[in-house]
N, C-alpha and C positions, 0 to 999 in steps of 0.2 A: 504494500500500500504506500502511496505517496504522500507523507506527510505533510510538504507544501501546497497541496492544493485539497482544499477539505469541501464537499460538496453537501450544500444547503437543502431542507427537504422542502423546497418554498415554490414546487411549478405550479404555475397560474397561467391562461390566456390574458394577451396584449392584442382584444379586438383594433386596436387603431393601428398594429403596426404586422397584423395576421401572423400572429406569431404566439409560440407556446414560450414562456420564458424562464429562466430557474439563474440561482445566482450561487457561486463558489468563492472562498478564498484563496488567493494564488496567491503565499509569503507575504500571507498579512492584507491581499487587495482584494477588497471587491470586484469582482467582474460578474457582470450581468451576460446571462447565456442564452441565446434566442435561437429558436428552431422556428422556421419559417411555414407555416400549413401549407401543405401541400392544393393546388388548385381543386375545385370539386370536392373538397373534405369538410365533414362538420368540425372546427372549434374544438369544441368539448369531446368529441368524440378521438378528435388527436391528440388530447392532452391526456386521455386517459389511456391512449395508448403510449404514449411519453413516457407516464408515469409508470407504466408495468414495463416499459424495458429500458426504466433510469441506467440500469449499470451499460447497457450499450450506450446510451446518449453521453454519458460520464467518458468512454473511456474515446469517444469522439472528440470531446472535448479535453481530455488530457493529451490525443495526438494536437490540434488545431493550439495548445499554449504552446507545446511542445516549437509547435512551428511558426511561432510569434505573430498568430493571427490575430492575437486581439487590439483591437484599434484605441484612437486617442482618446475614447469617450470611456473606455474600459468596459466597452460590449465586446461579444464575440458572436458571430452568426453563422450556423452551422445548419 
């Protein structure tokens, strides 16, 4: 397990930006983590798929820090 990046159990939909969102710490920073719905998909119906395969979406986003994709606002979109 990577200690530097500890993931928050807080996904929620972000209807104004069509996206499912969840937020981690990476050595102390917040970064906010958005998975964009897929076209033709219910909202809630992606986020509860989200939520039942957190450890895939986690380990997406430990490669995406890994490869210094999170930008100046401290998002990451995956």
């Amino acid at each position: 397990m990577n200690q530097q990046l500890i993931f928050n159990n807080d996904f929620h939909l972000v209807p104004a930006r069509s996206a499912v969102c969840f937020s981690c710490l990476v050595a102390g920073f917040k970064v906010q983590c958005f998975i964009a719905i897929p076209a033709k998909q219910d909202g809630a119906e992606f986020l509860q798929e989200v939520i039942t395969n957190a450890f895939s979406w986690e380990d997406c986003v430990e490669q995406a820090i890994a490869d210094d994709a999170v930008n100046e606002t401290a998002e990451l979109w995956i």
